[in-house]
N, C-alpha and C positions, 0 to 999 in steps of 0.2 A: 402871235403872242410874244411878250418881250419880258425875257427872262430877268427876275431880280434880283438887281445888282448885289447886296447880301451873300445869294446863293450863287454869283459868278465869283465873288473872291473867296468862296468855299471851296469853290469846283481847282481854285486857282493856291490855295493854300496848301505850303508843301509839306503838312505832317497829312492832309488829306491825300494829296497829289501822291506820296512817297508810295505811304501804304494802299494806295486805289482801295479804300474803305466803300464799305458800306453808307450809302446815304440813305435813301429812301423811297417811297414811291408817288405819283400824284401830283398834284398841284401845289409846288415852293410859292407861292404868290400867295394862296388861301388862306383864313386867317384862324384855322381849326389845325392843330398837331394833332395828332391821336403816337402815344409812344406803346409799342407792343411791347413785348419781353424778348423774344427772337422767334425767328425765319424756323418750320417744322419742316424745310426742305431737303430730301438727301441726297447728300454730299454728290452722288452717282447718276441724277438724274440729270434732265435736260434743263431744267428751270435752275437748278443749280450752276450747271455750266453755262448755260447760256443768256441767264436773266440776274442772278441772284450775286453770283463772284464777279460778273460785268457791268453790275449796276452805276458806280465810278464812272470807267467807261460809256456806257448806256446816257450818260447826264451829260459830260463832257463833249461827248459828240452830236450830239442832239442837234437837229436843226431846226431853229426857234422861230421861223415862220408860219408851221405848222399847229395850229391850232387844234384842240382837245377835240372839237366836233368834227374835225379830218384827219383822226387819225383812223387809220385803216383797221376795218373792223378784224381782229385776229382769230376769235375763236372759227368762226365761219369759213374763211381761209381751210381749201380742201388740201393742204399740207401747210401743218402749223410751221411756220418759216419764222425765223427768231431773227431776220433779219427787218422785220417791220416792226418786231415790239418796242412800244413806246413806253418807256417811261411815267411819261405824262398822263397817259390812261392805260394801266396795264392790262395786257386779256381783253382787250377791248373787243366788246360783246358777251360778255358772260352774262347768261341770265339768272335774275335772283333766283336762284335756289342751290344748293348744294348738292355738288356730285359726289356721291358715294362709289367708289369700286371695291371690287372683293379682292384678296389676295394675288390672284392671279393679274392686277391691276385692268378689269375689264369694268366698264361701267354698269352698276347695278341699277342707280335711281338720278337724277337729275341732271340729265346728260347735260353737256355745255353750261353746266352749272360755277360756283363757286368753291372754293373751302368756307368750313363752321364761320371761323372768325370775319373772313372779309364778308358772309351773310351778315355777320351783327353787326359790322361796321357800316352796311349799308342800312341796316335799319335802325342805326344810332341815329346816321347822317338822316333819313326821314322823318324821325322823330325831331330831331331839331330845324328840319326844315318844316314839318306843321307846326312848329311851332313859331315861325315867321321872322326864323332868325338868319335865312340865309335866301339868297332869290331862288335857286334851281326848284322846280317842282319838284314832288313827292315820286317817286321811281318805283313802280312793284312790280315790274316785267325787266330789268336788266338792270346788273351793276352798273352804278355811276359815281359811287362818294368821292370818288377821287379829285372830282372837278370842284367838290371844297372841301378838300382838306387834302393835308400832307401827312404820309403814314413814316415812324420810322421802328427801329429796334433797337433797346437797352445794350442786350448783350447782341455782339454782332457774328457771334459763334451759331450755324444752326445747328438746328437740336429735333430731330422728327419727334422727341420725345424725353422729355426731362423728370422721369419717377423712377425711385430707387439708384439715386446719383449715387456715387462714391464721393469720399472726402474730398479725393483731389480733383473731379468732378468740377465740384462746387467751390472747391478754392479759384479751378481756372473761368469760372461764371463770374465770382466775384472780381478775379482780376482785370478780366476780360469790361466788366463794368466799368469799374473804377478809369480805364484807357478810354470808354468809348467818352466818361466825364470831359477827361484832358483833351481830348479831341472837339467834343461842343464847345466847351468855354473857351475855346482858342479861335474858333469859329462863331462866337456868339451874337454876333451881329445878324448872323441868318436866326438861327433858333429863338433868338428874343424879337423878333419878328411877330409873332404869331401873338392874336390876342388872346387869346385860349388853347390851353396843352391839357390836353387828357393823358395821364398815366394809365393806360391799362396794364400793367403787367406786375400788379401784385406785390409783393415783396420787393421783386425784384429793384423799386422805387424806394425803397426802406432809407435809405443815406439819404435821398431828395427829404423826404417828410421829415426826418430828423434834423437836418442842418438847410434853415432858409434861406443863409447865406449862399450856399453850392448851389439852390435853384435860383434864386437870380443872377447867381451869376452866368446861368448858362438860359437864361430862360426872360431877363428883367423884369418887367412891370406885370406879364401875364397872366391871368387868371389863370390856377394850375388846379384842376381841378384832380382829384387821387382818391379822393373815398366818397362814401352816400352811408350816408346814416350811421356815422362813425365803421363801417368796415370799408378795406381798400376795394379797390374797384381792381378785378383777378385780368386774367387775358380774356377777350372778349370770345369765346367759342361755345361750344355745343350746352354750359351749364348756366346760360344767362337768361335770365328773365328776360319777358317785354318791359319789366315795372321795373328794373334795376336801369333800361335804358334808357328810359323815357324819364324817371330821375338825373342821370347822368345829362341828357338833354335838358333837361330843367335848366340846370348851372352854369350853362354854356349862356 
């Protein structure tokens, strides 16, 4: 696979390069954005340190011969080695379903499964692949949307959980936004790449939907898709319809 040029002068660009930012995950070639609101990762875990603050890194160092269908399946992998994760298909082999653990972080229900969100994400990406808008078949035994589309986040602060914020909370989400802006449009050669950008993440897209100017300039000609039926379109997890998705895939 031969990485797009867009996405090497991103990798190479030094307000990127400076702060080894958060990019994203998936397929930089695919012509589907999907934008979250941010990472529910904690700060403490392994996916944080070893996936989520390296993800820069993780992109940078990649070796671009390795195609999406060889990358080594990870979930399976009888000690999960974080020195195989790809980028380019993350988890690679998670099956659709969601793993639930209880407090003690032991698995209750769908072991080798996914999180809420990357479920809808794949059965967004289904829904618009029956709908004959993209080649990969239809997937209901493992994740795969990654292979079209490229996933990223608004705010690149994670957050296991953003209810009952404080002021200053949400002053640093706002500011924290407003930087990830300065950072796309400086970069916008990769991001206005993509013929279609789904906003899922709610408000948090509030400054996009009110000034068209900020979203082309970080996004150009793209179909930007951000609400259905005049409401925004929230983070894609556990409170989402099938009929809100399969809308959503409509417009794509």
């Amino acid at each position: 696979m031969e990485c797009l040029k867009e996405f090497k002068d991103l990798l190479q660009n030094p307000l990127w390069e400076k702060g080894k930012h958060y990019v994203g995950l998936g397929n930089p070639n695919a012509e589907i954005l999907i934008v979250g609101k941010e990472c529910a990762v904690d700060e403490n875990s392994d996916s944080y340190k070893c996936e989520y603050s390296q993800n820069y890194n993780l992109w940078k160092n990649r070796d671009w011969s390795i195609k999406v269908e060889d990358v080594k399946n990870w979930i399976d992998n009888p000690i999960l080695d974080w020195k195989i994760f790809d980028p380019l298909a993350p988890y690679s082999g998670q099956r659709f379903a969601v793993e639930r653990r209880n407090k003690n972080g032991e698995v209750i229900s769908g072991k080798g499964g996914t999180s809420a969100t990357w479920y809808k994400y794949q059965k967004l990406i289904n829904f618009i692949r029956e709908c004959g808008k993209l080649d990969s078949p239809v997937n209901t035994t493992h994740i795969d949307f990654y292979k079209d589309c490229f996933i990223t986040e608004l705010n690149e602060l994670c957050r296991p959980n953003n209810h009952r914020l404080s002021a200053e909370e949400r002053r640093k989400i706002e500011e924290n936004i407003r930087n990830r802006f300065d950072l796309m449009i400086a970069t916008n050669s990769f991001w206005s790449h993509f013929e279609t950008v789904i906003l899922a993440c709610g408000p948090y897209a509030d400054a996009l939907r009110a000034d068209p100017k900020l979203t082309q300039a970080i996004f150009g000609c793209a179909k930007v898709i951000s609400s259905v039926n005049g409401k925004k379109i929230p983070q894609l997890s556990f409170a989402i319809s099938n009929d809100l998705l399969r809308e959503i895939a409509k417009q794509v």
